[in-house]
C-alpha positions as CSV (number, residue, x, y, z in Angstrom):
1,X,0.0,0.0,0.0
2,X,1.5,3.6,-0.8
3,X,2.2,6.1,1.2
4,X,-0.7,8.6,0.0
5,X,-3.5,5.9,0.6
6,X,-2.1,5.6,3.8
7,X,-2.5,8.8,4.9
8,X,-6.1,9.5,3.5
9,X,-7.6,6.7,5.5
10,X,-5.8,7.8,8.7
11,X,-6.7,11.3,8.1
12,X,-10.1,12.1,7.0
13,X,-11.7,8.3,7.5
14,X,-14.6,10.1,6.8
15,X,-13.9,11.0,3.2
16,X,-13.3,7.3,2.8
17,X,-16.5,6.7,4.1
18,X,-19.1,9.1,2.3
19,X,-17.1,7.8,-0.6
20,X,-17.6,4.0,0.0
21,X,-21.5,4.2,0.5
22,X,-24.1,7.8,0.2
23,X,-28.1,8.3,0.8
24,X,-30.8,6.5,2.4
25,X,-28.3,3.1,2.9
26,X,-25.7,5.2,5.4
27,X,-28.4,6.9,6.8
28,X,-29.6,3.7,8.3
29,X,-26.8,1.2,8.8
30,X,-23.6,3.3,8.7
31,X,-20.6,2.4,7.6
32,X,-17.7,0.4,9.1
33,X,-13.9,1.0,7.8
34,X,-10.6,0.5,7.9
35,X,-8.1,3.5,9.3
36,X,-4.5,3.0,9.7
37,X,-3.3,5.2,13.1
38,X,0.3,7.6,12.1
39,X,2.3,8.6,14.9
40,X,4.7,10.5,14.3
41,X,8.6,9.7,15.8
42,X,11.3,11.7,17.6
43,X,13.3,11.7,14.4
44,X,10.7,13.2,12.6
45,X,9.1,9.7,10.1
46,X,6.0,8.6,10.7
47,X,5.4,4.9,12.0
48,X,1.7,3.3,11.0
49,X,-0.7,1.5,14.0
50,X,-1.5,-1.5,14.0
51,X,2.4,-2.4,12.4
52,X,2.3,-5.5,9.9
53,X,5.8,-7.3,8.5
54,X,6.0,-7.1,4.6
55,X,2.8,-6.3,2.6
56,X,-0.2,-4.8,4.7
57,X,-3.2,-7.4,3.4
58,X,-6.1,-5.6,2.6
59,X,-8.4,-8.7,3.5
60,X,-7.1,-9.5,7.4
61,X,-8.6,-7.2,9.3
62,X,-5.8,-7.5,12.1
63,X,-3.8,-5.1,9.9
64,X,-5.9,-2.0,10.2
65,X,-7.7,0.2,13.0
66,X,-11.7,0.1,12.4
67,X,-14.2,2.4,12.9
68,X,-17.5,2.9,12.5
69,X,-19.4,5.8,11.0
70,X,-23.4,7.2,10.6
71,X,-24.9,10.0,10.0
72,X,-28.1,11.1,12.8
73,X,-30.7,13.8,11.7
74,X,-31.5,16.9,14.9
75,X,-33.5,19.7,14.0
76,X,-33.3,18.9,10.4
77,X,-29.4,18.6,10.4
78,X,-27.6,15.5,9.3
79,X,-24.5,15.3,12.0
80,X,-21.8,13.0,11.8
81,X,-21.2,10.3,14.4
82,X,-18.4,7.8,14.9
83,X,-16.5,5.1,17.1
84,X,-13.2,4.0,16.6
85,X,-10.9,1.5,18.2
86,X,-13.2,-1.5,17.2
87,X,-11.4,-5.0,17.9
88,X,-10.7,-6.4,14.5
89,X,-12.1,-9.8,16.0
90,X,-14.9,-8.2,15.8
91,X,-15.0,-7.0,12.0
92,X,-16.7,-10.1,10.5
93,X,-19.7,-9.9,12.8
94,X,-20.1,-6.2,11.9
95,X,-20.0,-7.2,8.3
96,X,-22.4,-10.4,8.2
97,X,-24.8,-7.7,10.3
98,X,-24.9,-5.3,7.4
99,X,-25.3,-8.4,4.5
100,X,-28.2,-9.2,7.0
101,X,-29.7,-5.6,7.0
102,X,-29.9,-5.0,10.8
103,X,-30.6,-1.9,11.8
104,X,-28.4,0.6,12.8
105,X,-29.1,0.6,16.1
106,X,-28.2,-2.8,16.6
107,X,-24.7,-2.6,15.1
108,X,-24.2,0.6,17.4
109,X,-25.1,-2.0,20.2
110,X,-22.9,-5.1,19.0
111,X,-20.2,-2.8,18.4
112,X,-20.5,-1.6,22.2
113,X,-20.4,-5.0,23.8
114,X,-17.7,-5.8,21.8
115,X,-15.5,-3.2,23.0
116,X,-16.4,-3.6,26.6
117,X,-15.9,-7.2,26.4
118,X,-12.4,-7.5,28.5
119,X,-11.5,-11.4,27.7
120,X,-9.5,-13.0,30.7
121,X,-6.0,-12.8,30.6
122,X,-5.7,-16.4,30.6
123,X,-8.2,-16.9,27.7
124,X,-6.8,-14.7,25.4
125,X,-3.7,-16.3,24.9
126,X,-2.5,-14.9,22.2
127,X,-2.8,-11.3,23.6
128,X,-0.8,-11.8,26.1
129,X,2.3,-13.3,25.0
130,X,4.4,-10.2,25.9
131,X,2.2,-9.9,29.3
132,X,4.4,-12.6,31.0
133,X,7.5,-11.3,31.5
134,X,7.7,-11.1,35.4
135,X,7.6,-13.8,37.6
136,X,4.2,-14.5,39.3
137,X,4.8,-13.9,43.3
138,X,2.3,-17.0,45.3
139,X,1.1,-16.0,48.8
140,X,2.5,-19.1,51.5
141,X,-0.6,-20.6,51.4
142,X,-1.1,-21.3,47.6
143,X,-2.5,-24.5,46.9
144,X,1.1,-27.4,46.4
145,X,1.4,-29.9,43.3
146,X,3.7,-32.6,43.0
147,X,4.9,-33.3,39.4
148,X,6.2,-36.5,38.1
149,X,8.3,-36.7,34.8
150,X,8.7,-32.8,34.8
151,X,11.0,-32.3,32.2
152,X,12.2,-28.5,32.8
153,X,8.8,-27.7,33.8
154,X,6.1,-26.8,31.2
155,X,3.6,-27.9,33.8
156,X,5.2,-26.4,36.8
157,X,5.3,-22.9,34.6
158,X,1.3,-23.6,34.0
159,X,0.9,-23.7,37.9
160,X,2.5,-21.2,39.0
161,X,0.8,-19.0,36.5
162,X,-2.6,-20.2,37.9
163,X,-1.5,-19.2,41.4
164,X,0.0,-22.9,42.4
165,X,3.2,-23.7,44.2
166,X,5.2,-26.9,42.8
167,X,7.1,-28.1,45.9
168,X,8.7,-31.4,44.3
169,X,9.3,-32.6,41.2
170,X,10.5,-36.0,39.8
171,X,13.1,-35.8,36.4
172,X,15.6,-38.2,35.3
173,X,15.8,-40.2,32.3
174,X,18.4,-42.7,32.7
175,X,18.7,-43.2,28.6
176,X,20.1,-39.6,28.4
177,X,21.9,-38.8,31.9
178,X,23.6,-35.8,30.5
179,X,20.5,-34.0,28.9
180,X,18.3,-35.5,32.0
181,X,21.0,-33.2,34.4
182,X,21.0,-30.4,32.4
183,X,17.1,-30.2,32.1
184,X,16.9,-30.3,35.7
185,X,19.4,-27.2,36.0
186,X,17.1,-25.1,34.1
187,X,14.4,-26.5,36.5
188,X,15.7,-25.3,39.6
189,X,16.9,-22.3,38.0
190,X,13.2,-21.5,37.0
191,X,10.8,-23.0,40.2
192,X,13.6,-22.7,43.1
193,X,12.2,-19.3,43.8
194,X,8.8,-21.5,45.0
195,X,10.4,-23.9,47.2
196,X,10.6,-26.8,44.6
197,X,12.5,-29.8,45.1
198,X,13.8,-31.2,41.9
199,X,14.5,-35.0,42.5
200,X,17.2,-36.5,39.9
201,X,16.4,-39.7,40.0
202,X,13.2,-42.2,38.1
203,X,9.7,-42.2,39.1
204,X,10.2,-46.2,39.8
205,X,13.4,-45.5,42.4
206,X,11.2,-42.6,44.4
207,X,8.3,-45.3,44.3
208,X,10.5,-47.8,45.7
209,X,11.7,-45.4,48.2
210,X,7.8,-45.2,48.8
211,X,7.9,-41.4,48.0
212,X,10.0,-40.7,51.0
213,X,9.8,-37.3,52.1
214,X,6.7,-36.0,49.4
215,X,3.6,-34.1,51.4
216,X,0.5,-36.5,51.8
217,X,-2.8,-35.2,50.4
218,X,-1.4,-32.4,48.4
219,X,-3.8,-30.2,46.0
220,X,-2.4,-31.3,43.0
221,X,-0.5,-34.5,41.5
222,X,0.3,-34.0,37.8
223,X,2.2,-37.4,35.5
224,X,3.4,-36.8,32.0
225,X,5.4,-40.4,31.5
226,X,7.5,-41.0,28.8
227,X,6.0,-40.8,25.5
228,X,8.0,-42.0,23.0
229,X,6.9,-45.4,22.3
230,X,3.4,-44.1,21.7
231,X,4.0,-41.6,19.0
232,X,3.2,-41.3,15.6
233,X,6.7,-41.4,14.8
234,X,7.8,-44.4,17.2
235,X,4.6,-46.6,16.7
236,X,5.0,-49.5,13.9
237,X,1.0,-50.4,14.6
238,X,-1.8,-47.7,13.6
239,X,-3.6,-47.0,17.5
240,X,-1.4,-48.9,19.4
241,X,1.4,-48.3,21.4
242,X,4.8,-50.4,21.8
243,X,4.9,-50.9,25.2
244,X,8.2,-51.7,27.6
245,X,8.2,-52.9,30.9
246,X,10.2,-49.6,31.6
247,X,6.6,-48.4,30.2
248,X,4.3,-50.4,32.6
249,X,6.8,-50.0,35.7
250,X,6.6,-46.2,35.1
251,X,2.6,-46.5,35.2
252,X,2.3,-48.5,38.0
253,X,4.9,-45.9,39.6
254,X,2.2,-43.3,38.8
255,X,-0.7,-45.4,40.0
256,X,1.3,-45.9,43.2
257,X,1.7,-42.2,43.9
258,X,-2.0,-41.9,43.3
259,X,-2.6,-44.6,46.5
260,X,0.3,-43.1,48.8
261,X,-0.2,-39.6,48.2
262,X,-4.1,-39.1,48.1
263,X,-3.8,-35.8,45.8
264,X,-7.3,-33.9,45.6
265,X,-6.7,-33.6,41.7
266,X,-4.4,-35.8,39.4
267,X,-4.1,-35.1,35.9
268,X,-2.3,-36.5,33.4
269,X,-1.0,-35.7,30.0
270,X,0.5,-37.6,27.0
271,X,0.2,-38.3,23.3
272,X,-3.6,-39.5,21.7
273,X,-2.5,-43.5,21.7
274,X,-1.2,-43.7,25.1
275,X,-5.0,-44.1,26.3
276,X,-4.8,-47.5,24.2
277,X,-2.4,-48.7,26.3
278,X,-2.2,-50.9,29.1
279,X,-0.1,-48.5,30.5
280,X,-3.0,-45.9,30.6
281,X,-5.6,-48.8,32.3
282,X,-3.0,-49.3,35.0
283,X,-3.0,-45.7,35.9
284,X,-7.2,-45.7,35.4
285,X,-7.7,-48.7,37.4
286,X,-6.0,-47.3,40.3
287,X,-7.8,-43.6,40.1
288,X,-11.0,-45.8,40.0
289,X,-10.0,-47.9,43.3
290,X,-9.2,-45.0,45.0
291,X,-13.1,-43.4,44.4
292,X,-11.7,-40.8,41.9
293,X,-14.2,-39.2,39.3
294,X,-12.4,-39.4,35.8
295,X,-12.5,-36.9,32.8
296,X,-10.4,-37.4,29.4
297,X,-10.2,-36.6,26.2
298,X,-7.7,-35.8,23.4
299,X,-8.0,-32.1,22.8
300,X,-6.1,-30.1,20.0
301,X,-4.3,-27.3,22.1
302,X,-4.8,-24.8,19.5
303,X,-8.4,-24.6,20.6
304,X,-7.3,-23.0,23.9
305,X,-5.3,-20.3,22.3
306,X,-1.9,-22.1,21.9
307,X,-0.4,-20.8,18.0
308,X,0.7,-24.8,17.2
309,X,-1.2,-27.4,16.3
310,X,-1.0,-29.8,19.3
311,X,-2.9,-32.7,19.7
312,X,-2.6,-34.9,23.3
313,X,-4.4,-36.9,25.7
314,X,-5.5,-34.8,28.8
315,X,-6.9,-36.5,31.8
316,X,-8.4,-34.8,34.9
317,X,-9.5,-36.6,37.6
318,X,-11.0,-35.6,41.1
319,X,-12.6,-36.9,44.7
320,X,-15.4,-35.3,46.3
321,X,-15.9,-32.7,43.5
322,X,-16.4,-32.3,39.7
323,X,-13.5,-31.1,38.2
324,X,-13.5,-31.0,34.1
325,X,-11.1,-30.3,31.3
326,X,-11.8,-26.9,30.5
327,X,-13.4,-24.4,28.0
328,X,-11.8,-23.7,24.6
329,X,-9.9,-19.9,23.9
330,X,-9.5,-17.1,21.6
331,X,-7.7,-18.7,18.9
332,X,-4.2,-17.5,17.2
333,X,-2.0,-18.1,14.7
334,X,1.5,-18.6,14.6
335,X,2.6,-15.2,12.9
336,X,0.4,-12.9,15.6
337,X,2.5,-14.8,18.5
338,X,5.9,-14.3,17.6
339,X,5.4,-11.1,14.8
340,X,7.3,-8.7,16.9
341,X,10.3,-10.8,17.3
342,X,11.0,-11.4,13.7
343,X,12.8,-8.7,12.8
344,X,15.4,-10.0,15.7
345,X,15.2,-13.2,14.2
346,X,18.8,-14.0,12.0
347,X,18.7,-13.9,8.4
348,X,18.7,-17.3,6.8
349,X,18.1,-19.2,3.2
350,X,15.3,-21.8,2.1
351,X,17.0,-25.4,1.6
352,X,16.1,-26.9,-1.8
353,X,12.7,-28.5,-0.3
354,X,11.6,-25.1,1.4
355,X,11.7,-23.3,-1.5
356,X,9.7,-26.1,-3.7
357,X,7.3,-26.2,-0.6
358,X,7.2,-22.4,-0.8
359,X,6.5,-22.6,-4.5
360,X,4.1,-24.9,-4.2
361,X,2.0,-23.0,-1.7
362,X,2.5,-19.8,-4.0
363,X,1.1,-21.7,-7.0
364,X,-2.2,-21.5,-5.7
365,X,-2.5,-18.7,-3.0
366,X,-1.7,-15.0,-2.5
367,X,1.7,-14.3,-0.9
368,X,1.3,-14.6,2.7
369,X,3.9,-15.2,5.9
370,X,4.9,-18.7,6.0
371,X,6.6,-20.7,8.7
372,X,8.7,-23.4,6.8
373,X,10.4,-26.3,8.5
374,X,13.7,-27.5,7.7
375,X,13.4,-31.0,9.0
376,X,10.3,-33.6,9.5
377,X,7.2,-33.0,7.4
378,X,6.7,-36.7,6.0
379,X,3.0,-36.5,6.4
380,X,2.3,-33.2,7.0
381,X,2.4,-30.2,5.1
382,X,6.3,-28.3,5.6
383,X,4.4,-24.7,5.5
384,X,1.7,-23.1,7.3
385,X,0.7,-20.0,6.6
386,X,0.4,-17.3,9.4
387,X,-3.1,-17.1,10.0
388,X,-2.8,-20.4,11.2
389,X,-1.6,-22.2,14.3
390,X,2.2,-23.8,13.5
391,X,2.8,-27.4,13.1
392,X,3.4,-29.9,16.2
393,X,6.8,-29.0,18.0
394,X,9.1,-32.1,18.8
395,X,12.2,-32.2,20.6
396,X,13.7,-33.7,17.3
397,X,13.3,-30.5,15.3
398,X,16.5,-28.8,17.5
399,X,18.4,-31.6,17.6
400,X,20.0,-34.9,15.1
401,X,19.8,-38.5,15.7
402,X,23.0,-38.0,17.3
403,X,21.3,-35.5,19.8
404,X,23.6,-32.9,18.6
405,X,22.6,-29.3,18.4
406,X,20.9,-28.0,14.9
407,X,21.7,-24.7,14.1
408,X,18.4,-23.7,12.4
409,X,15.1,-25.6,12.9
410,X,12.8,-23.8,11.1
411,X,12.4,-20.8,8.7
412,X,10.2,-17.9,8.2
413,X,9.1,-16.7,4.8
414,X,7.4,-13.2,4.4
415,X,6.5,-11.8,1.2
416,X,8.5,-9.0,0.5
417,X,11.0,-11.8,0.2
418,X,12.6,-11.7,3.9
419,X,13.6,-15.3,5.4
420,X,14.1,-15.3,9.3
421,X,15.4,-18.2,10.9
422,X,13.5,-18.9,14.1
423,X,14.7,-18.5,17.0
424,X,14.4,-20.4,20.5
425,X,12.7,-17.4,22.1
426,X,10.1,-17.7,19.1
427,X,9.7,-21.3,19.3
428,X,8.9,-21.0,23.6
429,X,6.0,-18.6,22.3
430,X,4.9,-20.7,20.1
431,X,4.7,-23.6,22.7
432,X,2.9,-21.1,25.3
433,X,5.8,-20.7,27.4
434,X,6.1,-17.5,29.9
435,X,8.6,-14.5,29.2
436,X,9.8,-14.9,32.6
437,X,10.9,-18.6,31.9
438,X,14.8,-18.7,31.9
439,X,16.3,-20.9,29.1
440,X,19.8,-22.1,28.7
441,X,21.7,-21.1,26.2
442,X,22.0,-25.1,24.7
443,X,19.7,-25.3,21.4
444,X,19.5,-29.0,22.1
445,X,18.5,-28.9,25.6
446,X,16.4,-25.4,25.5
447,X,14.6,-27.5,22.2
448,X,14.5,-30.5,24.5
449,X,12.6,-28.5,26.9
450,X,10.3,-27.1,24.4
451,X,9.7,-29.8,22.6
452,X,8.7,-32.1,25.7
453,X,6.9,-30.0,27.9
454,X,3.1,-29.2,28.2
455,X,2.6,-25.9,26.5
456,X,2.6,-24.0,30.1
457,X,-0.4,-21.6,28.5
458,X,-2.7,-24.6,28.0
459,X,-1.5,-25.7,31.7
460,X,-2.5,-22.4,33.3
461,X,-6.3,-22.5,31.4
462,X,-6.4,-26.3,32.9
463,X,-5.2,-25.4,36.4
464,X,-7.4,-22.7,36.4
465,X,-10.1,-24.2,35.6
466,X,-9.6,-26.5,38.5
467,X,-8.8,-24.1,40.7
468,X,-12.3,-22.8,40.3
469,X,-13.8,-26.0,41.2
470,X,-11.9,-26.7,44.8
């Protein structure tokens, strides 16, 4: 868009308007339209509200500042009348209103309630990415959670945002000492500000230990056990998992805890085919000896606000009370979460199969921001276009078979021809993780982290919802 259009709808939005639709039609429904808000700078240029990254697309109404316009008649006059600042969200409403032929005054009123609407800082995830920055402070008598499998604490993140304390938590994978140690560095680093007790050693050896030391009946008891032999890319048999007796010792570990330590709510987490597995009816049988009420289901994080595609099993399960998974969120794409760090981001190039992915996409749709992987994508798409969440994160994406470091994981592809090579700080956002969250400086352990924790913005929405219940 050029300079002089940008300054005429910023300007005189009302020339736009009277312009764009006259007589008896504005008279009665108004007119709603896009603006673009100048400022001007200490240098003297002039910067353009709401700011986009390459081309400003005419289509997405998150690019532009709306307003509405109409025209009343007093004492025979016609005077002008106006609001501004409408949420973009809102936009498609507006205009399905108008194709409709409501009357004016019930725009005026939509329009209203949509700007007073203030959506919950927990809900909105995408809003609020750069709202996350400092450290939540708990008052000494927040509610406790113990956390098996923990990883560097995607869950424990979650809680804390909720208002939850995390006094222990269980990590250590013997198959990868080194990484195991250096996860749980970053834990402590992160949650020792809370009290939490990071326990290096397996689930099975604090079982056996009969979980010496860990608080009876605490608020919370959260499991996420290893996964691997379950997923999509590890599983030889459509819907079923390959189970290990390191995988059924590890549930009965977890079913244990649920007998010894009594939590008011357990939950649970994993990928969609562990609930096929005897693995998962171990842990079920023992929440249904112990009286517990049980809610699961395998829910696509990106319906509570999280930009990635993320499918998992979530399981919630209570005593004495109702406690169930909760209510879906504002949803958001990739490029809206992480657009004000691209231009941090360092440059990079398209390998041969990014650019013929990129080229395929372009083929058949306008130029739009793409988020291009450099690795994976056997049976799913390499690109996905802003608008949309990104694809599933894995710990494999930031490191080789080798578990070496890669240097670039994933590119970004705008259309004034731009590539960005995402960054770790870009790929935390995009798996929900906090501002305040402290990663190393590893790319193979920070993308272990990533890549294996619960996205810590769907864990707050699920705490939350809890939290409500008790």
């Amino acid at each position: 868009m050029t300079k002089p259009v940008i300054v005429e709808l910023s300007a005189i939005p009302e020339k736009f308007l009277e312009n764009d639709l006259k007589g008896s039609q504005f008279h009665s429904q108004g007119c709603l339209y896009p603006y673009l808000e100048t400022k001007k700078l200490l240098n003297g240029s002039n910067v353009f509200y709401p700011r986009v990254i390459g081309e400003r697309d005419p289509n997405d109404p998150f690019c532009w500042r709306w307003g509405y316009n109409w025209k009343e008649k007093h004492n025979g006059v016609w005077k002008g009348k106006s609001i501004g600042s409408i949420p973009p969200g809102a936009v498609h409403m507006i205009r399905t209103l108008q194709q409709q032929g409501a009357i004016r005054e019930d725009i005026i009123a939509f329009i209203k309630r949509a700007k007073t609407k203030k959506p919950s800082p927990k809900s909105d995830v995408c809003k609020n990415f750069h709202n996350t920055d400092k450290k939540p402070i708990l008052p000494d008598d927040a509610p406790i959670a113990v956390v098996l499998f923990a990883g560097g604490g995607g869950i424990e993140a979650g809680m804390v945002e909720a208002g939850i304390r995390p006094v222990i938590a269980v990590e250590f994978d013997p198959s990868k000492p080194e990484l195991s140690r250096a996860i749980a560095k970053t834990h402590h680093r992160n949650f020792s500000k809370y009290g939490c007790r990071i326990i290096q050693l397996t689930v099975q050896e604090v079982a056996q230990s009969g979980f010496l030391g860990f608080p009876r009946r605490p608020d919370y008891l959260h499991a996420s056990p290893v996964c691997a032999n379950f997923s999509q890319a590890h599983t030889a048999k459509a819907g079923k998992g390959i189970e290990t007796a390191d995988d059924l010792t590890a549930a009965i570990a977890v079913a244990e805890a649920i007998r010894q330590l009594q939590p008011r709510v357990f939950t649970l987490e994993n990928v969609p085919r562990y609930q096929n597995s005897q693995s998962f009816a171990i842990i079920l049988n023992a929440l249904e000896q112990e009286g517990y009420s049980v809610d699961y289901s395998v829910v696509n994080m990106a319906d509570f606000g999280l930009p990635q595609a993320r499918r998992r099993l979530v399981l919630v399960a209570s005593r004495g009370l109702r406690v169930a998974l909760p209510t879906g969120a504002t949803p958001c794409g990739w490029y809206e979460a992480i657009a004000h760090l691209i231009p941090t981001m360092p440059d990079s190039q398209l390998l041969l199969k990014q650019q013929q992915a990129l080229e395929e996409f372009l083929a058949g749709n306008a130029p739009t921001p793409l988020l291009i992987e450099r690795v994976g994508g056997r049976t799913q798409s390499k690109y996905k276009p802003g608008h949309l969440p990104c694809n599933t994160i894995l710990r494999s994406h930031f490191t080789d078979h080798k578990g070496c470091n890669r240097s670039k994981f994933a590119d970004i592809w705008l259309p004034d021809g731009t590539v960005k090579s995402l960054s770790i700080e870009g790929a935390a956002i995009l798996q929900g993780f906090p501002g305040w969250y402290e990663f190393p400086n590893e790319a193979a352990t920070a993308g272990s982290i990533i890549g294996y924790s619960v996205p810590p913005s769907f864990a707050s929405q699920l705490f939350i919802s809890a939290q409500s219940k008790l």
